[in-house]
C-alpha positions in Angstrom: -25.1 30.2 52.2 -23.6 28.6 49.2 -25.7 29.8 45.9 -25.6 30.3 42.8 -23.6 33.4 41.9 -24.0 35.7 38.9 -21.3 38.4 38.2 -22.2 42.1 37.4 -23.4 43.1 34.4 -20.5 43.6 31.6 -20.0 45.9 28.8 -18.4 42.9 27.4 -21.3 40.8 26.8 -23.8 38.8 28.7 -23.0 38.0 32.7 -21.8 34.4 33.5 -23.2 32.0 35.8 -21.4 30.2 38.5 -21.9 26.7 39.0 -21.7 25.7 42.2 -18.9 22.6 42.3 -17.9 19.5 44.3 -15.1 21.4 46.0 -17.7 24.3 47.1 -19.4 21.7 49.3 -17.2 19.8 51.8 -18.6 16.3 52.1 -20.9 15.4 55.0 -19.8 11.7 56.3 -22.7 9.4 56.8 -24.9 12.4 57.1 -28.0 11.2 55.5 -27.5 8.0 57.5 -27.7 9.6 60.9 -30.6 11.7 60.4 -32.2 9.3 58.8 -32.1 6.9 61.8 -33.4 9.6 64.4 -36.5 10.1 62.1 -37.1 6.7 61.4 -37.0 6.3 65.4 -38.8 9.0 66.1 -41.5 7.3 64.3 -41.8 10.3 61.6 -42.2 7.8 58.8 -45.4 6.4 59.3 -48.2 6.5 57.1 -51.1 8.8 58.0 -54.1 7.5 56.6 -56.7 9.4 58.5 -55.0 12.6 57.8 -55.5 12.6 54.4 -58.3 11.3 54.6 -59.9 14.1 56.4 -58.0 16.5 53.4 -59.7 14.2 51.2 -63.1 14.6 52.7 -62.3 18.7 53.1 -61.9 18.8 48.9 -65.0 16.6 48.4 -66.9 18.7 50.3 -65.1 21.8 48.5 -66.3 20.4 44.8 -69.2 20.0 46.2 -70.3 23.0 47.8 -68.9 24.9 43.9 -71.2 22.2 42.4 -74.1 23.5 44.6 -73.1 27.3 44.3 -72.9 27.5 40.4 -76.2 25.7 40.2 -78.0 28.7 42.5 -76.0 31.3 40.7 -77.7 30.0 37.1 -76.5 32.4 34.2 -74.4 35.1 36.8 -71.0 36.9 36.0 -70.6 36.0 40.1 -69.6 32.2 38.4 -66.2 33.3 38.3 -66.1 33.2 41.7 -66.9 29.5 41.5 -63.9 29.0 38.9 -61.6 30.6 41.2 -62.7 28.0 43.7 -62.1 25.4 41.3 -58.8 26.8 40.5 -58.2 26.3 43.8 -59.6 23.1 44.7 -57.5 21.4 41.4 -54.7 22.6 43.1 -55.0 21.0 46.4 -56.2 17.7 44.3 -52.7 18.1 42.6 -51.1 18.1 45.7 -52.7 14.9 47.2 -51.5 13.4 43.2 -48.0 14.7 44.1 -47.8 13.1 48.0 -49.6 9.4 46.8 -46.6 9.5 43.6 -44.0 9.8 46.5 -46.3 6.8 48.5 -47.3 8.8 51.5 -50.8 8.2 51.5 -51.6 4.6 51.2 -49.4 1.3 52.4 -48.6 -0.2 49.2 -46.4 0.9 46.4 -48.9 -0.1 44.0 -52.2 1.4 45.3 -50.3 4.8 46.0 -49.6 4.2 42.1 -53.1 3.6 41.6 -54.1 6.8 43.2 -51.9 8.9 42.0 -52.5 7.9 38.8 -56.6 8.7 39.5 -55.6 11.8 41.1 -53.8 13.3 38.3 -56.6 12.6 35.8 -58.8 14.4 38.2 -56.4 17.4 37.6 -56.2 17.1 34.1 -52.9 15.9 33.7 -50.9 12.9 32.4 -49.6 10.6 35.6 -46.8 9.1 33.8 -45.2 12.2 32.4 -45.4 13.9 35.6 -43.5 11.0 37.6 -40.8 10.9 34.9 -40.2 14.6 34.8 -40.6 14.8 39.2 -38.1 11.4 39.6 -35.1 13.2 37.8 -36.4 15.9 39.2 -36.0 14.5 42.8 -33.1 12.5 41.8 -30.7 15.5 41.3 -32.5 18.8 42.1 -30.9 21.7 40.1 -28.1 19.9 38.4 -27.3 21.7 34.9 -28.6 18.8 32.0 -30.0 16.5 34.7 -33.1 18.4 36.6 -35.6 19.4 33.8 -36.9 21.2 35.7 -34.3 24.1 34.9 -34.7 23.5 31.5 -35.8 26.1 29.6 -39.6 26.6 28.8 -40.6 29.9 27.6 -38.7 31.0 31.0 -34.7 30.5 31.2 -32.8 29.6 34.5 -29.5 29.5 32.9 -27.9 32.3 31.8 -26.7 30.1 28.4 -30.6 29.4 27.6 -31.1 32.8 28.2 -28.2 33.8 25.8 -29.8 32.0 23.1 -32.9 32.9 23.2 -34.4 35.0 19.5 -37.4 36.8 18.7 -40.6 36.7 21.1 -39.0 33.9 23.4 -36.1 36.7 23.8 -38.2 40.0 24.2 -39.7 38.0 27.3 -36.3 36.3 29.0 -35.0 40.1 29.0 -38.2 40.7 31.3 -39.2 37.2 32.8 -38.7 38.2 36.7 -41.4 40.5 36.2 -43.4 38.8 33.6 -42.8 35.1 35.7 -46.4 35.9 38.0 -48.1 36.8 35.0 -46.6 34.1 32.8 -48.3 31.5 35.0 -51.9 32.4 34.1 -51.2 30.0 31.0 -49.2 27.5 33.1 -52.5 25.2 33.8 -53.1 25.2 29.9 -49.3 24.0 29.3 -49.7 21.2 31.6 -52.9 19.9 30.2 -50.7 20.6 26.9 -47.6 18.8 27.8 -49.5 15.9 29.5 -51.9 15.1 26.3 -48.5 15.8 24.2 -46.7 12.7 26.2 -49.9 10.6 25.5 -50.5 11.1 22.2 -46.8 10.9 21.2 -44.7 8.0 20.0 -42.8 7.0 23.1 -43.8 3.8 25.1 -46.2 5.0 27.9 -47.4 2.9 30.8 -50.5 2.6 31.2 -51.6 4.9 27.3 -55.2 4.3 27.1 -56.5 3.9 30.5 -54.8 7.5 31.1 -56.6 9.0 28.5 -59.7 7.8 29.3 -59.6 9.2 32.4 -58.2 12.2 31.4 -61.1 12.4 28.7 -63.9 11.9 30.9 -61.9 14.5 33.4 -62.4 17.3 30.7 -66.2 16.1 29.7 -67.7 16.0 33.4 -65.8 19.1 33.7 -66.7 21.0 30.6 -70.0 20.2 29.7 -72.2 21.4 32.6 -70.0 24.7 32.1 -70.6 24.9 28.7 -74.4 24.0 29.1 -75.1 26.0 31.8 -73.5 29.4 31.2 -73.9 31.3 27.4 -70.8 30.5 25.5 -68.7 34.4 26.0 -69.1 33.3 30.1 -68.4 29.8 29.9 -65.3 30.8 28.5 -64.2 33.1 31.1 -65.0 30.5 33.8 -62.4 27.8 32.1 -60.2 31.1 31.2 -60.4 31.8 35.5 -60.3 28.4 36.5 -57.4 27.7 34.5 -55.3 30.9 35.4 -55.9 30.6 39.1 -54.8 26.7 38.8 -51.6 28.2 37.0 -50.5 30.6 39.2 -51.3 28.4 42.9 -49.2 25.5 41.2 -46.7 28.0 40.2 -46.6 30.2 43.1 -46.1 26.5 45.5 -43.1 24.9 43.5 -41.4 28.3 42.2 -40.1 29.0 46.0 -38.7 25.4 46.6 -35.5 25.6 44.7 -35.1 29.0 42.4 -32.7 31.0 43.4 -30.4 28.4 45.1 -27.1 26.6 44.4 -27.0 25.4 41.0 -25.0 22.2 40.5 -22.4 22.1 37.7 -23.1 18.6 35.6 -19.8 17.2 36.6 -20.2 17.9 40.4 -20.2 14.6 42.9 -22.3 15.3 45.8 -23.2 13.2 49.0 -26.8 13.0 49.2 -27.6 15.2 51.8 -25.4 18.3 50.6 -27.4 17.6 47.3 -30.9 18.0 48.7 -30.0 20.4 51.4 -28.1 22.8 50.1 -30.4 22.9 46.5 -33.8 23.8 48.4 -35.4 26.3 50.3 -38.0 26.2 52.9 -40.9 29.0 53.3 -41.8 29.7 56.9 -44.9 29.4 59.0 -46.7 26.8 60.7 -50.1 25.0 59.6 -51.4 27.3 57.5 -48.4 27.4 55.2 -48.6 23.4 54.8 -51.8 23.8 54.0 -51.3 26.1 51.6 -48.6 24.8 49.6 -49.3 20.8 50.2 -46.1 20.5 52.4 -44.4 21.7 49.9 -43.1 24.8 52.4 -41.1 22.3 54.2 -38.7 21.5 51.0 -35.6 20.3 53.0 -37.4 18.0 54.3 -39.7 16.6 51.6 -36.7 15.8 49.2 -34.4 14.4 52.3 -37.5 11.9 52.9 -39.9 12.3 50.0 -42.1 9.7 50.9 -42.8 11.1 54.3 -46.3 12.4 55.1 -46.9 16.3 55.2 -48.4 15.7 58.8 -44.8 14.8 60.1 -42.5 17.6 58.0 -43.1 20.1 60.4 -41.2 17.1 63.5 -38.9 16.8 60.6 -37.6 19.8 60.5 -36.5 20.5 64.1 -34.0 17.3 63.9 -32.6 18.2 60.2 -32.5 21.9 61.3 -30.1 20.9 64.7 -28.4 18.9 62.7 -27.2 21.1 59.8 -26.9 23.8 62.8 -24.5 21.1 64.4 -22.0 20.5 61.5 -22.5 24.1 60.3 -24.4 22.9 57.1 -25.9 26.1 55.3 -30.1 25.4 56.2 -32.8 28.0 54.0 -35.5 29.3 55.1 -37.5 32.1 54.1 -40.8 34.0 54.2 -43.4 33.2 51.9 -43.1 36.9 49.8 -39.0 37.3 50.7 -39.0 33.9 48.5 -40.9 35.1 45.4 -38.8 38.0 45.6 -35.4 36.1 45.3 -37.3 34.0 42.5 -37.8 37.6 40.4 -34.5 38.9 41.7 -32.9 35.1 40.4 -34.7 35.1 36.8 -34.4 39.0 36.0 -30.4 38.2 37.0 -30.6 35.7 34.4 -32.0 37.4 31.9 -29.1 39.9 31.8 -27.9 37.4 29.5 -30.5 37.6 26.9 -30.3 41.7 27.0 -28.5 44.0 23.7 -25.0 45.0 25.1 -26.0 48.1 23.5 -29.2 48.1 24.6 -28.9 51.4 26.9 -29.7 55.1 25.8 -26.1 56.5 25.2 -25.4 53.7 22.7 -28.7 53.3 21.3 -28.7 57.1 19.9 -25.0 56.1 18.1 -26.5 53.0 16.6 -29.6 55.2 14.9 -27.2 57.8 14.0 
């Protein structure tokens, strides 16, 4: 498999990250073409309305059984049981926002819009930042100055963010493999953040006001019956729960999809399928694991045909599998834990570059002397 390399550490200085070039990945002719054609025949891209809306119906019913329990639980530390729920229930709500953006629920361009749009308020997050930051995403996955999604953001994925990094930001990029888990307690707090941020902030936004209104009544139908129900020390730690379980299960389902892989150098052209292929990893297993992550375990597939539904990933998979079998075209897949460790392996790597080069014992007594 073609990845992205790091050399050993060096007395010298910080390690140096390899960008993975064009001339690293012989071109695929009309690759994305043919597969695309075999799906499209096989009938994998048809919508799936009664699918999800039997997930929908599963998540009502979710809310609502956390609605019933917290009201028999009254003024009960056992509450935080029903954040966790929440937690959990946000994130599967977050998913659905995520497949209607990509318009693999509903018919129409516009009413998957719509949705998504609805969706994301439910979450607690701004719509139209999202969908800008997911399209480049999407558009080139892991290319250096065009995916933001390697940009640096308390954590660093390239060993040049990592290298600059001073003061706090610094103390943590030295540790951020092992601190990454942890770090994604807060991670449902800095979307709400960033979201509200976008709104609030200068730029043009489609659609301003009638996201914040959503998003507004989102926090107060939320809030409130916490706030009024539970004494105020509890009422915090249910929105402190319910926030650091949303964190982590959103973190834990995108961190496995492309850290750790190939990283594109800003000049590289690649064909479209070497782009998404050889840039994302797959987790294994079968429905539980889609259920789990939103389809988001089938990651090949998702960015080769992003507005296919999660029911038919799993059918996908088989034809892009034979076919990068057939032309010898580097396919990842992984377990759901070897992943996360590759992600802490790929970031602690990385953070070599933010460490003292005389930050060892020998040298450290010569520098207080």
């Amino acid at each position: 498999m073609t990845s992205t390399s790091v050399s050993p550490p060096s007395q010298l200085g910080p390690v140096r990250q390899t960008y993975a070039r064009q001339e690293d990945f012989p071109p695929i002719a009309r690759a994305y073409i043919e597969v695309s054609r075999v799906v499209r025949e096989t009938g994998l891209m048809r919508r799936t309305p009664r699918f999800y809306a039997l997930i929908g119906a599963a998540v009502a019913v979710g809310f609502g059984a956390v609605v019933t329990g917290s009201v028999l639980l009254g003024d009960s530390w056992f509450q935080l049981l029903m954040a966790m729920a929440l937690g959990i229930l946000f994130t599967q709500v977050a998913f659905l926002a995520h497949e209607a953006a990509h318009r693999q629920i509903l018919a129409s361009g516009p009413a998957n819009d719509r949705l998504a749009r609805v969706l994301a308020a439910v979450v607690g997050m701004s719509y139209s930042w999202w969908d800008s930051k997911h399209s480049r995403h999407h558009a080139n996955p892991n290319r250096v100055g065009k995916d933001p999604d390697i940009e640096v953001d308390t954590i660093s994925f390239l060993d040049e963010d990592a290298a600059q990094a001073r003061g706090l930001r610094r103390w943590i990029t030295r540790r951020q493999g092992w601190l990454f888990f942890p770090l994604l307690t807060l991670e449902g707090l800095n979307l709400h953040y960033l979201g509200i941020r976008h709104l609030v902030g200068r730029q043009p936004v489609k659609g301003r006001w009638a996201e914040i209104g959503m998003i507004a009544a989102r926090f107060a139908l939320v809030l409130t019956p916490i706030f009024l129900l539970l004494p105020l020390g509890k009422a915090a730690a249910f929105v402190g729960v319910m926030l650091a379980v949303f964190g982590v299960y959103m973190g834990a389902s995108f961190a496995p999809n492309h850290k750790g892989m190939a990283v594109i150098a800003p000049d590289a052209r690649l064909d479209f399928f070497t782009k998404q292929v050889r840039t994302s990893r797959n987790i294994r297993g079968g429905w539980w694991a889609t259920a789990l992550m939103g389809g988001l375990n089938h990651q090949v597939e998702h960015h080769l045909f992003p507005s296919m539904s999660r029911m038919h990933l799993g059918r996908a998979r088989e034809i892009v599998r034979e076919f990068c079998d057939t032309h010898g075209v580097p396919y990842t897949e992984t377990s759901l834990w070897r992943s996360y460790a590759i992600v802490i392996d790929y970031l602690n790597r990385v953070g070599l570059a933010a460490r003292d080069p005389f930050d060892c014992p020998i040298t450290a007594q010569y520098r207080r002397a």
